[in-house]
C-alpha positions as CSV (number, residue, x, y, z in Angstrom):
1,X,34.2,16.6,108.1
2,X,37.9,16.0,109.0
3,X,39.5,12.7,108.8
4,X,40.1,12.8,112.6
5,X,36.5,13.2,113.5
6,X,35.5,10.7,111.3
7,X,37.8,8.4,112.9
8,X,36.3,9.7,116.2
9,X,32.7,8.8,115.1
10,X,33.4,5.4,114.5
11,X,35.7,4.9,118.1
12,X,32.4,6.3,119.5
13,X,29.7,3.8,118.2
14,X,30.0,1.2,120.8
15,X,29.7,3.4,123.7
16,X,25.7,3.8,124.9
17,X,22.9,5.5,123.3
18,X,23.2,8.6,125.6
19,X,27.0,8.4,125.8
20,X,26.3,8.7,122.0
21,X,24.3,11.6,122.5
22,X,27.1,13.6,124.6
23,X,29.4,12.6,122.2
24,X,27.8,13.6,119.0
25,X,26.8,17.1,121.1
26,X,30.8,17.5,121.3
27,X,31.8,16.5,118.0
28,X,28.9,19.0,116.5
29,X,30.8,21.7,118.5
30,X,34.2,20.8,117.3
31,X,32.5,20.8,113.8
32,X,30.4,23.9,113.8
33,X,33.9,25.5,115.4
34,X,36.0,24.3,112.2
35,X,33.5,25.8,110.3
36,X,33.4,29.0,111.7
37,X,37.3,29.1,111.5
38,X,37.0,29.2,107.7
39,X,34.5,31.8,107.6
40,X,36.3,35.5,108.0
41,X,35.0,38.5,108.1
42,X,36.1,40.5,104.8
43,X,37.3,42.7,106.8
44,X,39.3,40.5,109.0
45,X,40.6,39.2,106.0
46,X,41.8,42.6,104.7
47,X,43.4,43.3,107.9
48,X,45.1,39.7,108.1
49,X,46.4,40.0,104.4
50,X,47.8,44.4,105.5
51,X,49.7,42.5,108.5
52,X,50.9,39.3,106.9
53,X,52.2,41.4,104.4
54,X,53.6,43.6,106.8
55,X,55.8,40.4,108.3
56,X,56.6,39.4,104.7
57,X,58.0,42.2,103.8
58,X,60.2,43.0,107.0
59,X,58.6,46.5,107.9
60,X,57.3,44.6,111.0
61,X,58.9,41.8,112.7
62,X,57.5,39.4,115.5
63,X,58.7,38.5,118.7
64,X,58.5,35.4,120.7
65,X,56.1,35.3,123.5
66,X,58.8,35.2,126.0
67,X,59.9,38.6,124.9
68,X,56.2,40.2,125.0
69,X,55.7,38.5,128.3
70,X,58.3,40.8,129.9
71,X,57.7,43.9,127.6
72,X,54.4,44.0,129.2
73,X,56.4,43.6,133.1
74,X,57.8,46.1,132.0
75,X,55.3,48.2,130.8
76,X,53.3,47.5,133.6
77,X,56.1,48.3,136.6
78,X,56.5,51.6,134.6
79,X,52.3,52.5,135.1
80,X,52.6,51.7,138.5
81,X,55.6,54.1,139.3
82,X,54.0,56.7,137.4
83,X,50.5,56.7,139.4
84,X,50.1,58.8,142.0
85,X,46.6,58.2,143.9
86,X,45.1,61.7,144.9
């Protein structure tokens, strides 16, 4: 359990019993989602390690999300000028 949900726990101890009880519903979903985080698929993890190295190794590169933003404008004005409805 993290530090900050620790801290969280003991915030939450004054409040009422079933305040308590929505709380410690939300803190066992923040908990069971860290959790989960750490668990990948082997095959995710392949596939993570083939693209990290990838970036690492300059045969890909990234872009910011500014730039994919209007690559996919773009992509989309360009399938709209190219359908023609029947």
């Amino acid at each position: 359990m993290t530090t900050m949900i620790k801290e969280i726990l003991g915030e939450l101890s004054g409040l009422s019993e079933e305040k308590q009880r929505v709380a410690a519903s939300v803190v066992h979903a923040l908990w069971s989602e860290e959790r989960v985080a750490d668990e990948i698929h082997p095959e995710w993890r392949s596939e993570l390690d083939r693209r990290s190295a990838q970036i690492a190794s300059g045969e890909v590169e990234t872009i910011d999300e500014a730039s994919m933003e209007l690559f996919v404008k773009k992509l989309a004005a360009d399938e709209r000028l190219a359908f023609t409805p029947r």
